[in-house]
C-alpha positions in Angstrom: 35.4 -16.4 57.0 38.5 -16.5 58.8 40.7 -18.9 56.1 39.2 -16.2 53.5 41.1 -13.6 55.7 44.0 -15.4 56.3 44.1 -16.1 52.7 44.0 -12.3 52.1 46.4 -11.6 54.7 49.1 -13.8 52.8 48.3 -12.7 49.6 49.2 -8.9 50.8 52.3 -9.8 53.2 54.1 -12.2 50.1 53.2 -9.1 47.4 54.6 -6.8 50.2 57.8 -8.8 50.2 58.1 -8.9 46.4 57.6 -4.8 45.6 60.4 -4.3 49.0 62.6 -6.7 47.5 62.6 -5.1 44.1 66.1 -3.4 43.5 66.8 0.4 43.0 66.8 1.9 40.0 70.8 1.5 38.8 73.2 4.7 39.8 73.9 7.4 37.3 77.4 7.4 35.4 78.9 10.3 34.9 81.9 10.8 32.3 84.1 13.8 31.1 85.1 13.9 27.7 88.1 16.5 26.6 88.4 17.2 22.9 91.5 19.7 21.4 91.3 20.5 17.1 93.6 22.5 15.5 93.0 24.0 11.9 94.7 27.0 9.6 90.7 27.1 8.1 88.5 27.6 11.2 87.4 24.2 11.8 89.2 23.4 15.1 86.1 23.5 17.4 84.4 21.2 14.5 87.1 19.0 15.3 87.6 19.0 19.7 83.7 18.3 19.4 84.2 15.6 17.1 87.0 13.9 19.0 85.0 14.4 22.4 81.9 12.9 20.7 84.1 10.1 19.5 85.2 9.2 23.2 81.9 9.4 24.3 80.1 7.5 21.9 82.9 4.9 22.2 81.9 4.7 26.0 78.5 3.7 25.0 76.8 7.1 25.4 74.3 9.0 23.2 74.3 12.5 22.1 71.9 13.7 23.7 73.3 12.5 27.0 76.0 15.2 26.8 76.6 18.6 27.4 79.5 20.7 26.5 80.6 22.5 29.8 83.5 24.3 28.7 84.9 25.6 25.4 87.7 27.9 24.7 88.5 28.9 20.9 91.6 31.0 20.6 93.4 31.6 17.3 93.8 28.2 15.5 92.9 25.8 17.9 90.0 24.8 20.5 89.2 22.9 23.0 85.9 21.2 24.7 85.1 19.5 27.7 81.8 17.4 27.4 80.3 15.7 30.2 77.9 12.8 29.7 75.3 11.5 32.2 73.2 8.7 31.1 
């Protein structure tokens, strides 16, 4: 009785020590992305999101890890900030 509880006892303390010693769950990244476009036609914010969406992608990111925080459109030109979590 006593070897089936020190048995037991081991079992528990070395399956204790394995789900402690597991590591934490990798740190966000965070990235911020600018894109600028320019166009006579009215495709210059077709174009800052496409060259933000280019940097991002080239940093390995998805796109539906981003959001686009800030976006001014004046006459012919625009630009986007995107910032990417993942």
């Amino acid at each position: 009785m006593m070897t089936r509880r020190l048995i037991s006892a081991c079992a528990l303390a070395s399956t204790m020590a394995l789900i402690t010693s597991i590591p934490a769950v990798a740190d966000t990244v965070t990235e911020v992305y600018h894109g600028s476009g320019y166009s006579d036609w009215g495709f210059a914010i077709h174009y800052a999101r496409a060259q933000a969406w280019q940097q991002a992608r080239a940093d390995g990111f998805e796109r539906t890890d981003c959001v686009e925080t800030e976006t001014v459109i004046e006459m012919f030109e625009a630009h986007v900030t995107w910032e990417c979590t993942r």
